[in-house]
DSSP file (Angstrom, degrees, kcal/mol; ACC not computed):
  #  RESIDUE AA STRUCTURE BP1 BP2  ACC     N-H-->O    O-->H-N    N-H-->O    O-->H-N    TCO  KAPPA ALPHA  PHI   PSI    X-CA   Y-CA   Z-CA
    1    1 A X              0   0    0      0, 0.0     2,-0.4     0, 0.0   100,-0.1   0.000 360.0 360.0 360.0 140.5  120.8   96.6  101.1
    2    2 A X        -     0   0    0     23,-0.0     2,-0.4     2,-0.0    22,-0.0  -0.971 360.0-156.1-142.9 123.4  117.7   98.3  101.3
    3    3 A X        -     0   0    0     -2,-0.4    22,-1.2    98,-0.1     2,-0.2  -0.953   1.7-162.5-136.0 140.9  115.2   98.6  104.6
    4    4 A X        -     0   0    0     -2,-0.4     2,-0.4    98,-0.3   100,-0.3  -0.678   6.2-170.8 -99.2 154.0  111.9   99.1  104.6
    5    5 A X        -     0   0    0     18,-0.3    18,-0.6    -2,-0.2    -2,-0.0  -0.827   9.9-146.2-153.7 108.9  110.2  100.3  107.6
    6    6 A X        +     0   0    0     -2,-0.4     2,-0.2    16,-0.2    16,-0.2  -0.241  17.2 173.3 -98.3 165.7  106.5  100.5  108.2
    7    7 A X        +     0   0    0     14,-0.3    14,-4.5    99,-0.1    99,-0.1  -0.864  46.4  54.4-179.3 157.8  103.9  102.9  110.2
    8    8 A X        +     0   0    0     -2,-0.2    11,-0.3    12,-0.2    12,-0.1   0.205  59.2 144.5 131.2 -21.7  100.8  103.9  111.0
    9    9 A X        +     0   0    0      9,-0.1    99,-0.2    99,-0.1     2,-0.2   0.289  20.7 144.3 -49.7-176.1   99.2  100.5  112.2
   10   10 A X  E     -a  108   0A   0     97,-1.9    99,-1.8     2,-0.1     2,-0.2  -0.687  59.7 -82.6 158.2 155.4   96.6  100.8  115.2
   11   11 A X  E     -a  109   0A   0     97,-0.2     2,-0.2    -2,-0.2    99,-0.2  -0.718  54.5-172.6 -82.8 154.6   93.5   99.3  116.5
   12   12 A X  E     -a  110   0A   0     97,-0.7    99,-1.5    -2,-0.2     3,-0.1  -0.987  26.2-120.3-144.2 132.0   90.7  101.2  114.5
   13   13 A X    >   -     0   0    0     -2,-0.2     3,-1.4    97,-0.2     2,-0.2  -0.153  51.0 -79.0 -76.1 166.0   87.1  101.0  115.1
   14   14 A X  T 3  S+     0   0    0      1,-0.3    70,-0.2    97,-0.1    69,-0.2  -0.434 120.0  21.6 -70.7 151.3   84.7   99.5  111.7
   15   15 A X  T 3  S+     0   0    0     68,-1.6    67,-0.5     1,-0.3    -1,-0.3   0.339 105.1 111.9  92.0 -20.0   84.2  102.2  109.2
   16   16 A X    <   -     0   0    0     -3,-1.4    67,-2.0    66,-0.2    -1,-0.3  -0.178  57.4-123.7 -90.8-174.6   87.1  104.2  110.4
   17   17 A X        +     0   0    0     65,-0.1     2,-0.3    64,-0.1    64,-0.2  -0.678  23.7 172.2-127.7 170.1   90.4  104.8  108.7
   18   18 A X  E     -C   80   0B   0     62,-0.5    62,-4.5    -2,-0.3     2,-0.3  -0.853  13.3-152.4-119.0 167.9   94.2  104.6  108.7
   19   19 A X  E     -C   79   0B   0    -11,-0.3     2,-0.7    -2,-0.3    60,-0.2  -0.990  16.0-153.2-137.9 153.2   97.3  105.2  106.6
   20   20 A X  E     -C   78   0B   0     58,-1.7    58,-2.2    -2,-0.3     2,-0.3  -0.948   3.7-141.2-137.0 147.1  100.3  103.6  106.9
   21   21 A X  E     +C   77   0B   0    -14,-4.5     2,-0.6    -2,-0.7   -14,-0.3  -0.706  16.5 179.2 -90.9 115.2  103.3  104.4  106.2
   22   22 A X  E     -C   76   0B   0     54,-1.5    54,-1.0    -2,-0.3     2,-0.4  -0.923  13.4-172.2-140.9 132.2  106.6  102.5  104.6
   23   23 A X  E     -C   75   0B   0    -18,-0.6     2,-0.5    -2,-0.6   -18,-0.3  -0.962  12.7-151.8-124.4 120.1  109.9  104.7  104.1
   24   24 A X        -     0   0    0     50,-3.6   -20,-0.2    -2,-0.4     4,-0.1  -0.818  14.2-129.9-112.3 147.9  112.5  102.9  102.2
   25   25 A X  S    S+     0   0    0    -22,-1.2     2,-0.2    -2,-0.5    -1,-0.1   0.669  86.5  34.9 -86.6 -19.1  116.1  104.0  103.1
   26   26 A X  S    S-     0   0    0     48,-0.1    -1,-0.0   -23,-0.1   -23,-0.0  -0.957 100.8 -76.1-137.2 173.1  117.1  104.4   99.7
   27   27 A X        -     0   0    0     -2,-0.2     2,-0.5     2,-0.1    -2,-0.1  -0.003  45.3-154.4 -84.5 125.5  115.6  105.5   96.0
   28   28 A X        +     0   0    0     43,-0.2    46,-0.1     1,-0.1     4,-0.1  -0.965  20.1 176.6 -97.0 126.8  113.2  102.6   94.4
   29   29 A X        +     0   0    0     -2,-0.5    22,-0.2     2,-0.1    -1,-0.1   0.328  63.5  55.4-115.6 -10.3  113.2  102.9   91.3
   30   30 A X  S    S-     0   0    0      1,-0.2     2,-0.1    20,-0.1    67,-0.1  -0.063 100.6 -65.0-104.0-160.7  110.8   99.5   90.7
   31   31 A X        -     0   0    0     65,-0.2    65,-0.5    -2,-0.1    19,-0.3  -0.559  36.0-144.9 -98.9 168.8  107.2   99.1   92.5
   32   32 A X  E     -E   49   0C   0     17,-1.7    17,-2.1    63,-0.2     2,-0.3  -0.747  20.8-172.0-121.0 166.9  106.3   98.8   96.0
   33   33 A X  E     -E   48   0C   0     61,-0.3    61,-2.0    -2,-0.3     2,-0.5  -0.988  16.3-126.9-148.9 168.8  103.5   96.6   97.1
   34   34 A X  E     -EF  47  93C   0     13,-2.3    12,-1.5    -2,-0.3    13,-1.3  -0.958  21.7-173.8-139.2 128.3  101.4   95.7  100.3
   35   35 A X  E     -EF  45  92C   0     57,-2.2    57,-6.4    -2,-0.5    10,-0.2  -0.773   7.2-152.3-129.5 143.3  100.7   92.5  101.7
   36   36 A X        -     0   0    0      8,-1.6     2,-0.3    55,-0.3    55,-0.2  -0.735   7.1-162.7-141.2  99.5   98.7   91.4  104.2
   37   37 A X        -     0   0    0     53,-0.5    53,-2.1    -2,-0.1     6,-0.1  -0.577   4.5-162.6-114.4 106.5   98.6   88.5  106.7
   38   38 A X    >   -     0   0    0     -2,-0.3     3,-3.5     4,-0.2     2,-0.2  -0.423  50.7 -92.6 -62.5 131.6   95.3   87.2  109.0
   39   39 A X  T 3  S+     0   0    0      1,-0.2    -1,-0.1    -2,-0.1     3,-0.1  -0.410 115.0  15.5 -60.7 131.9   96.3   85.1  111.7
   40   40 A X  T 3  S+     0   0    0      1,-0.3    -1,-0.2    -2,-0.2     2,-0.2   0.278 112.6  92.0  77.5  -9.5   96.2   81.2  110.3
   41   41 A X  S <  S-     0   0    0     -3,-3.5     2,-0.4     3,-0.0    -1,-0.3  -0.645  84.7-101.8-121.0-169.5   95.9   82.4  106.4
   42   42 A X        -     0   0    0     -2,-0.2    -4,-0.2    -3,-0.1     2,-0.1  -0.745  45.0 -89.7-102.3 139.2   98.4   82.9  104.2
   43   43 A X        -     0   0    0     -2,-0.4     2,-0.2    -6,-0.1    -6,-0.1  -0.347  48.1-167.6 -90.7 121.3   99.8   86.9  103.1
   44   44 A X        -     0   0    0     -8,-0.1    -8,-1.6    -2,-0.1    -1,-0.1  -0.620  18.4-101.2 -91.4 145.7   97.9   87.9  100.7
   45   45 A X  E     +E   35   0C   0     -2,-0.2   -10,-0.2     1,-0.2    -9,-0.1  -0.449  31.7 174.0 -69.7 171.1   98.4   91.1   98.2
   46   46 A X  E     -     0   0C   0    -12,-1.5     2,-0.2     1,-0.4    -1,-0.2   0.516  61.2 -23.1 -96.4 -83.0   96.6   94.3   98.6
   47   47 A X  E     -E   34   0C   0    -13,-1.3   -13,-2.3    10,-0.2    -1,-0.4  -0.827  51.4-162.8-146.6 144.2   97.7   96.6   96.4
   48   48 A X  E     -EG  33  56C   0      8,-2.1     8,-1.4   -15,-0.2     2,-0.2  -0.787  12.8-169.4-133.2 168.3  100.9   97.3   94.3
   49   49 A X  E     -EG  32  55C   0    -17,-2.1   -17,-1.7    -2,-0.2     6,-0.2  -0.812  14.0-121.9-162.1 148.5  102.0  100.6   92.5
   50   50 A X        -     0   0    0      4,-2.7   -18,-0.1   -19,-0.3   -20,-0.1   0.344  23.2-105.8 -63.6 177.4  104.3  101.5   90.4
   51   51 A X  S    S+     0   0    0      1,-0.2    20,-0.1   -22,-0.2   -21,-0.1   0.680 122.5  31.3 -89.1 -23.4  107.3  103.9   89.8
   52   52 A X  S    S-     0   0    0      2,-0.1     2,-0.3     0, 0.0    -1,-0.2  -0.054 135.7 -79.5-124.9  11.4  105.4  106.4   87.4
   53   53 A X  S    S+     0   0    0      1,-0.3   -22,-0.0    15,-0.0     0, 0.0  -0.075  70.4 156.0 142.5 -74.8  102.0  105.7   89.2
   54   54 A X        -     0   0    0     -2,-0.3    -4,-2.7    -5,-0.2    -1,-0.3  -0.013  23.4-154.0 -35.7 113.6  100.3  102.5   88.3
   55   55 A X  E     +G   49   0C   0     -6,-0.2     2,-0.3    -8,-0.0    -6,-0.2  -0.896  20.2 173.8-125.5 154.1   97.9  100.8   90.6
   56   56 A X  E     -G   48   0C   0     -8,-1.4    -8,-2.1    -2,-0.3     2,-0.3  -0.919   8.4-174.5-140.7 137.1   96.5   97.8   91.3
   57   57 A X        -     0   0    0     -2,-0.3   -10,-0.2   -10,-0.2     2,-0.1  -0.804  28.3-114.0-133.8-178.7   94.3   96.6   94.0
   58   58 A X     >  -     0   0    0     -2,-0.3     4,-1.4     1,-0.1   -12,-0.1  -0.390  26.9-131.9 -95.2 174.2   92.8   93.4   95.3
   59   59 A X  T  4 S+     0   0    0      2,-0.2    -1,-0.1     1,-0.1   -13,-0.0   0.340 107.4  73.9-119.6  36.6   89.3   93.4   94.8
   60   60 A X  T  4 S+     0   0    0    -14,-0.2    -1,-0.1     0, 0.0   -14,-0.0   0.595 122.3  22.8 -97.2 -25.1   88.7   92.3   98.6
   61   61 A X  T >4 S+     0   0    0    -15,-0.2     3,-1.9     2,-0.1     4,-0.3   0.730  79.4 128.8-100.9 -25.3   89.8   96.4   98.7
   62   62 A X  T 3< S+     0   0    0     -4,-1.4     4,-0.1     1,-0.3    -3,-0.0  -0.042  82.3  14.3 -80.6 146.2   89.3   98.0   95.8
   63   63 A X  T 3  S+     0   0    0      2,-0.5    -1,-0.3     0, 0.0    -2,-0.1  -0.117 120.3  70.9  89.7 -26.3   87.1  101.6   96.5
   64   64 A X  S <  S+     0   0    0     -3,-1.9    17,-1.5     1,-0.2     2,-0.4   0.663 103.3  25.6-108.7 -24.2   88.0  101.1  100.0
   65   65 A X  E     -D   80   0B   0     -4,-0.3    -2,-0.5    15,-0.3     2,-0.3  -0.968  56.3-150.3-145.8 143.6   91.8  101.9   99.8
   66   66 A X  E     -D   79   0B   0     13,-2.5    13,-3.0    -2,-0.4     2,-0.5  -0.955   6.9-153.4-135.8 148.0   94.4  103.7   98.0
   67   67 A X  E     +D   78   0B   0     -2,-0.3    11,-0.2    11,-0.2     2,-0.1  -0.877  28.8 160.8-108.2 136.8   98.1  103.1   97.4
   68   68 A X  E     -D   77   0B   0      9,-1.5     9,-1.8    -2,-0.5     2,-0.3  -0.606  16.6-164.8-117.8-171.2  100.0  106.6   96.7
   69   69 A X  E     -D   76   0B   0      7,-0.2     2,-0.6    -2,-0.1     7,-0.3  -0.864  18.4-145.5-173.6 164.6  104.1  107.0   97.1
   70   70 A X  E   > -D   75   0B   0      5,-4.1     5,-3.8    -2,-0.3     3,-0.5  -0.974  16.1-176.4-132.7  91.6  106.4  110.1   97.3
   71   71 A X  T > 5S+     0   0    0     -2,-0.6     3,-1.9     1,-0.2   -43,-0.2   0.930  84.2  59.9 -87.7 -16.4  109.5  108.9   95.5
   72   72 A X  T 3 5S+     0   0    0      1,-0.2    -1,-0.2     2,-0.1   -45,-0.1   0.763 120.7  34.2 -62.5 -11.1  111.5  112.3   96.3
   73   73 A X  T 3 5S-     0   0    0     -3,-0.5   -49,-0.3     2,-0.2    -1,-0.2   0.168 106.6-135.1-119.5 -12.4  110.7  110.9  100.1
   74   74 A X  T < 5 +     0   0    0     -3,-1.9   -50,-3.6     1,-0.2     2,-0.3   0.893  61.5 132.9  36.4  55.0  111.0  107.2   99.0
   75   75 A X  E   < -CD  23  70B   0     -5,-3.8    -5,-4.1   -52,-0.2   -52,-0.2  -0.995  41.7-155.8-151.4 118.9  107.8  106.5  101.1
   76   76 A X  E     -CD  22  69B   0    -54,-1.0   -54,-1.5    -2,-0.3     2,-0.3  -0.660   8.0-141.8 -85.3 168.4  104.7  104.7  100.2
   77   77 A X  E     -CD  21  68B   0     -9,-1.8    -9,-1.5    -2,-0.2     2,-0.5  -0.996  19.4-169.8-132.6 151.2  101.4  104.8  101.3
   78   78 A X  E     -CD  20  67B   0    -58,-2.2   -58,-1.7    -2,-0.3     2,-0.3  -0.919  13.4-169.9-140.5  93.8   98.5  102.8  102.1
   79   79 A X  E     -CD  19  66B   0    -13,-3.0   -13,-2.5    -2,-0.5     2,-0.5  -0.699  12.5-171.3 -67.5 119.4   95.1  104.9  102.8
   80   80 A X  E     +CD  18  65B   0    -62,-4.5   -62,-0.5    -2,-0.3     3,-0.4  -0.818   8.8 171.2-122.4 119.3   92.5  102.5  104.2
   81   81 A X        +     0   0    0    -17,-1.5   -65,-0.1    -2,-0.5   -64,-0.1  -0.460  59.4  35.1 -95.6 175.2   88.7  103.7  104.6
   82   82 A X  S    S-     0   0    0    -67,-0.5   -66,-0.2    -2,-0.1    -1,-0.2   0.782  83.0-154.1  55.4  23.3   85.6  101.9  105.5
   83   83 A X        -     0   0    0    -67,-2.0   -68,-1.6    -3,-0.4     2,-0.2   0.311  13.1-167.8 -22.9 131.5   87.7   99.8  107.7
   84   84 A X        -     0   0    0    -70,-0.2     3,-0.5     1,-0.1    26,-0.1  -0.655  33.4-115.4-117.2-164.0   85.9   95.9  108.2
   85   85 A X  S >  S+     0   0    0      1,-0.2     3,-0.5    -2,-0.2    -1,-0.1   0.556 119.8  64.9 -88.0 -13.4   87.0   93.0  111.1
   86   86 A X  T 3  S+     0   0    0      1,-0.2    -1,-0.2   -48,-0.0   -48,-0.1   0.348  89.7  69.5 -95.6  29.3   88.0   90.8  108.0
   87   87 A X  T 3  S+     0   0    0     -3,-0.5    21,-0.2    23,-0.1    -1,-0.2   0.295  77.0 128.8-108.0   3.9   91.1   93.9  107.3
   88   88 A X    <   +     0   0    0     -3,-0.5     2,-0.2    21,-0.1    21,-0.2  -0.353  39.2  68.2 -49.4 131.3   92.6   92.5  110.4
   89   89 A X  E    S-B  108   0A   0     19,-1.9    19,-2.7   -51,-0.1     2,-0.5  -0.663  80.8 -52.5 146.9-177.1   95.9   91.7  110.1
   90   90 A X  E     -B  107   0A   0    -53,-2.1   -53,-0.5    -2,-0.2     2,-0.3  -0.617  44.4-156.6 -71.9 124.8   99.9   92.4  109.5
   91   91 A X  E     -B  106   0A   0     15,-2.5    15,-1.4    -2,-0.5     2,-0.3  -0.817   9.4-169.5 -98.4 141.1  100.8   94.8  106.3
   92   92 A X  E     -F   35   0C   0    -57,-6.4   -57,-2.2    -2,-0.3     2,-0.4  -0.967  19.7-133.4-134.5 151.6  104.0   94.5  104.9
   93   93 A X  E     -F   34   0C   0     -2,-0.3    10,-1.1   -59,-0.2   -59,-0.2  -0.853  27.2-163.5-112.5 134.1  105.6   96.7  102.4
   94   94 A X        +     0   0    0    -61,-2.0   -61,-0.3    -2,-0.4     8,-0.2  -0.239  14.0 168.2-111.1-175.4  107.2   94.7   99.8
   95   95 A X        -     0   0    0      6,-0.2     6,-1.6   -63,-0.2     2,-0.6  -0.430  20.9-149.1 169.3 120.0  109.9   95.8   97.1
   96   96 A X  B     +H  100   0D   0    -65,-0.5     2,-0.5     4,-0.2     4,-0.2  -0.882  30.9 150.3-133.7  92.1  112.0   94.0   94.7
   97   97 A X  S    S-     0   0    0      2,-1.3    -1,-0.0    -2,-0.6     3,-0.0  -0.573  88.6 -33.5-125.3  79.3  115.1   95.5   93.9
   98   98 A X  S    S+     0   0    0     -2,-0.5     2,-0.3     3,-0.0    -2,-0.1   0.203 138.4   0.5  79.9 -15.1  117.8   92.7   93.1
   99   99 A X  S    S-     0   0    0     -4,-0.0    -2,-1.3     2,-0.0     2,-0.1  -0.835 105.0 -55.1 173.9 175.0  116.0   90.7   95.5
  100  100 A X  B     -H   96   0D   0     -2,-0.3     2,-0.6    -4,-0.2    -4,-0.2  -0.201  40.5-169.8 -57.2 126.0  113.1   90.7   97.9
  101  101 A X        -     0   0    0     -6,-1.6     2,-0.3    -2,-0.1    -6,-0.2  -0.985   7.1-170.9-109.9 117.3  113.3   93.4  100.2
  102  102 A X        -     0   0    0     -2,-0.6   -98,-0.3    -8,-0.2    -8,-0.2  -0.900  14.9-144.0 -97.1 128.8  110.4   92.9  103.3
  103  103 A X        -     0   0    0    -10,-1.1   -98,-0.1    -2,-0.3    -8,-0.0  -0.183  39.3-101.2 -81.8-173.2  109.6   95.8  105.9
  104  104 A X        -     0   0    0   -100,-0.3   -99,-0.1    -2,-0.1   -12,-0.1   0.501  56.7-111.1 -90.7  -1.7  108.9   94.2  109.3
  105  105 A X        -     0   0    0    -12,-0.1     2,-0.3   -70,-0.1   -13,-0.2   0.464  24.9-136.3  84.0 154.0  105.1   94.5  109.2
  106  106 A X  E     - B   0  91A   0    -15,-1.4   -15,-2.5   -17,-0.1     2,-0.5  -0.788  23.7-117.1-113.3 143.6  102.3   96.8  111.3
  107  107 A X  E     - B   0  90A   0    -17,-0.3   -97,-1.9    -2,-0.3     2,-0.4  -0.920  23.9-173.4 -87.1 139.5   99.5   95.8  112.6
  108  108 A X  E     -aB  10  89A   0    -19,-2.7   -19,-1.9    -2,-0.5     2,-0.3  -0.836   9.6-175.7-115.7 139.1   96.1   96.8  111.9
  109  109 A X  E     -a   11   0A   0    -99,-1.8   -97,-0.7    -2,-0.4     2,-0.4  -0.948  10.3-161.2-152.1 144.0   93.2   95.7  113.8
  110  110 A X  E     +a   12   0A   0     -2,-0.3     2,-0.3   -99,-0.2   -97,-0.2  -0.902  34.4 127.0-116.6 120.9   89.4   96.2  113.4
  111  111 A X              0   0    0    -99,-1.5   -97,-0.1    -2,-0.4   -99,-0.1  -0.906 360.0 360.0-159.9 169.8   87.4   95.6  116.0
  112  112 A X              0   0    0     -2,-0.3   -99,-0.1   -99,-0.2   -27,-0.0   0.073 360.0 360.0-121.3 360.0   84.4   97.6  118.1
């Protein structure tokens, strides 16, 4: 059993930044990823990364965010700059290790 546990969310003016946080309670040895869900649409990926590194981004993000992770700390991360109103929404930090593992999600909201 594995729990993921997210931070960092916040309202954030546009153009501003956050990072978020996901700490997984034991060593992942697969990829983590972040999804993210607008109220009325459907959870979308961001961004995934790998065990050794390897990233992938959405291209509603890519330049605008970066996914790192600290596996001696078993913590990803999700840097977001350039913040817009359409990055509104819930993040979850995703994992698959013998089955789906889901944190409980943060919320990020953009507004002025």
């Amino acid at each position: 059993q594995v729990q993921l546990v997210e931070s960092g969310g916040g309202l954030v003016h546009p153009g501003g930044s956050l990072r978020l946080s996901c700490a997984a309670s034991s060593v992942i040895s697969g990829a983590f990823r972040w999804y993210r869900q607008a109220l009325g649409k459907q959870r979308e990926l961001v961004a995934g990364i790998s065990y050794d590194g390897d990233t992938f981004y959405a291209d509603s993000v890519k330049g605008r965010f970066r996914i790192s992770r600290d596996n001696d700390m078993n913590t990803v991360f999700l840097q977001m700059n350039s913040l817009k109103p359409e990055d509104t929404a819930v993040y979850y930090c995703y994992t698959f290790t013998g089955r789906d593992y889901w944190g409980q999600g943060t919320q990020v909201t953009v507004s002025s």
